[in-house]
N, C-alpha and C positions, 0 to 999 in steps of 0.2 A: 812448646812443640811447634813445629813447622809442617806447613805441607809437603816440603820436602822431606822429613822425617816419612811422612806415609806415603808418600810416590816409593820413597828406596822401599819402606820394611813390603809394600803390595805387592813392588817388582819379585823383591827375593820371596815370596810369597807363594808368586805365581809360577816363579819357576825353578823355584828348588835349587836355583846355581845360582852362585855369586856372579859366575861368570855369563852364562846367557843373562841375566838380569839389567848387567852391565851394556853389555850390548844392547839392549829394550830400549837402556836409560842411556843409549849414547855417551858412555864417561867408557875410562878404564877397569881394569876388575881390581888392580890395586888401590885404586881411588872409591871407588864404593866401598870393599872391605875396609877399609879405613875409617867411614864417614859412618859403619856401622858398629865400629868400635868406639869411636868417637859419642853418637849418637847415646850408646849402653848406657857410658859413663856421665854425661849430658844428663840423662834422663833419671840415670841410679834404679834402671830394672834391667836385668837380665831378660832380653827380645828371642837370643838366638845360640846355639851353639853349634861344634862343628864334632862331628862323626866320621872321620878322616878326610877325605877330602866334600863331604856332602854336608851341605848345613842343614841343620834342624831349627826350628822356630818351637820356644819355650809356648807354656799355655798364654804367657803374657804378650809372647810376641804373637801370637794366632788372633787374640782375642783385637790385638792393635790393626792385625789387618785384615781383619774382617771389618769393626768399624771403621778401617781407612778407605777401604773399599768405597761404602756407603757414601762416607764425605767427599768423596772424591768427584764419584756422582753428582753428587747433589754441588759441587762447585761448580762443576760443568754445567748444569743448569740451570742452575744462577745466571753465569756469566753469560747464556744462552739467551734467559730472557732479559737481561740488560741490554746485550745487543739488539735485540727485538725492539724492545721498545725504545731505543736510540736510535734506530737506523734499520730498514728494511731491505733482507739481506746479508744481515749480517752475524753471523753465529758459529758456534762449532758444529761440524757435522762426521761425527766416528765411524767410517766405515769399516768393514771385518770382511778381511779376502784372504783366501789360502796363501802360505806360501809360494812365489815363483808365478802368480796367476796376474797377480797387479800388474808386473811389468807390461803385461800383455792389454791388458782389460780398461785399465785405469787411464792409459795414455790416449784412448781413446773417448774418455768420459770427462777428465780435469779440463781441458780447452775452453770446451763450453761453458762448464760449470763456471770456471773464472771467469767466462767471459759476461757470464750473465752475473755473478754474486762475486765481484771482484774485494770488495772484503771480507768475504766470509773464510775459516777454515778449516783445514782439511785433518780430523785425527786419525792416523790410519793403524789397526791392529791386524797381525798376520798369526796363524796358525793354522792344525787340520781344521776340517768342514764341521768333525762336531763340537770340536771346541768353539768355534766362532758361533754357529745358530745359538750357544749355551749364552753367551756373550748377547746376544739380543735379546732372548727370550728373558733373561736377568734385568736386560735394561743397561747393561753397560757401554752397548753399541745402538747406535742408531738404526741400521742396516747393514745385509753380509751378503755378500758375490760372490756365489758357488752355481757350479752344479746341481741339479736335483739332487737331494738325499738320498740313501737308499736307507738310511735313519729313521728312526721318526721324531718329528721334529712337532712341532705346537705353534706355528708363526703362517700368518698369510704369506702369496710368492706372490711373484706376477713374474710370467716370461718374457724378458730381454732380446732374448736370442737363441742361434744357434749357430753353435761352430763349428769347422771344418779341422779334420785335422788332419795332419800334412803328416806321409809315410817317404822317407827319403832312403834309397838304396843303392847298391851300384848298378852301374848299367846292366854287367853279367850276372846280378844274382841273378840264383837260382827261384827267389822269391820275386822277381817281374819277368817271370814268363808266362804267356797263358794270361795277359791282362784285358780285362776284354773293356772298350771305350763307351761313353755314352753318345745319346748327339748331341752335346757339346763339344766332344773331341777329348775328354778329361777321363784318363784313364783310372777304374776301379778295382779297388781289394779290397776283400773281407779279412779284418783282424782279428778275428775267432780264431784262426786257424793257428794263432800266436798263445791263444788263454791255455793256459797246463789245466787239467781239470783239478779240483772239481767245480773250480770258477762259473758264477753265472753273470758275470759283468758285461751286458749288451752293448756289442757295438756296431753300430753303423759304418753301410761300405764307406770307405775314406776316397777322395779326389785330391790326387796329386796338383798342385795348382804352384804358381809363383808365390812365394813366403812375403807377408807384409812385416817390415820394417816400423816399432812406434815409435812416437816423436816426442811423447810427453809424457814425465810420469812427474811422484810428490815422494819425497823422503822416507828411506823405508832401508832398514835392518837388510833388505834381501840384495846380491850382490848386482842381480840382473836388472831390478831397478833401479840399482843408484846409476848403472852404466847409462840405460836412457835417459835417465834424468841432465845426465853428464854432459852426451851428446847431443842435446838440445840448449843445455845452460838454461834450463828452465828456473833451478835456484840451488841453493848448495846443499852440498847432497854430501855423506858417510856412511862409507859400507856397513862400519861399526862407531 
């Protein structure tokens, strides 16, 4: 058995599709399914089966990835403290950010990072907010860039920041009129006025301001970071 054997069976694991799995794992969805058929026979256990188009993991295959999980971990920090102690600076570091949030957040954070730990890298996991905290709290991520929870969650925070967010409309809506400015000169709205009840999602009046452009982001499944990444030729980058 290979660790490639448990990267595939953890992906399809985790995501119940041959197809987003695929995608995780940067390959095709015919070439995975393949390498899991391959794999069966290889092995002579039955891991998985399929239920029209959804695949199912046998108790055999559950049980493989659950300890693949485990190992997988524990390789990463292996290879974590080897780097450690070969060279200061240099290791892997998993971070866990929502969908769509990276392209934004990250390109403003990788710069430095490399610039200070130019061998070190960068494993990045994208999904919702509580599946990522779940992902730390397990130990399988390092750290995760979210938003506050409205969850509850079991992990120390520390505040980063805070963001503006930008409300774009035509000139004639009906929704900027009645904008009243601050003295900045930076015109406000309340987006309440948008929440359908029984919603209690708070938000903050918004300032329309000029939209920043990132410059840098690191490889990632979502299509809006590969485009940054692109535009800068930071390094090569796939949608999928």
């Amino acid at each position: 058995m290979e660790f490639k054997d448990i990267e595939y069976i953890c992906a399809v694991a985790r995501y119940r599709s041959i197809t987003k799995a695929a995608e995780a794992l940067y390959i095709t969805q015919p070439t995975l399914s393949q390498y899991m058929k391959n794999m069966q026979k290889r092995l002579g256990i039955r891991l998985f089966f399929y239920e029209g188009n959804r695949i199912h993991l046998t108790q055999e295959g559950e049980m493989m990835a659950q300890e693949g999980f485990r190992l997988l971990n524990d390789r990463d920090h292996l290879i974590n403290s080897l780097y450690n102690l070969h060279q200061e600076g240099r290791g892997i570091l998993k971070i866990a950010i929502p969908l769509g949030r990276g392209s934004h957040l990250l390109p403003a954070i990788l710069p430095e990072f490399y610039r200070r730990y130019p061998l070190a890298q960068v494993k990045l996991r994208e999904g919702s907010s509580q599946e990522l905290v779940s992902l730390v709290e397990k130990g399988s991520c390092d750290l995760v860039i979210i938003n506050h929870p409205s969850f509850p969650f079991n992990l120390e925070f520390e505040t980063i920041g805070y963001e503006k967010l930008l409300l774009v409309i035509g000139r004639h809506s009906p929704w900027g009129k009645n904008l009243q400015q601050d003295s900045s000169g930076n015109y406000m709205v309340d987006l309440k006025i948008f929440l359908p009840p029984p919603r209690k999602t708070c938000l903050f009046p918004l300032r329309i301001s000029p939209r920043r452009i990132p410059w840098i982001s690191l490889p990632t499944k979502t299509p809006g970071s590969s485009r940054n990444l692109f535009s800068i030729s930071h390094t090569s980058i796939r949608d999928r």
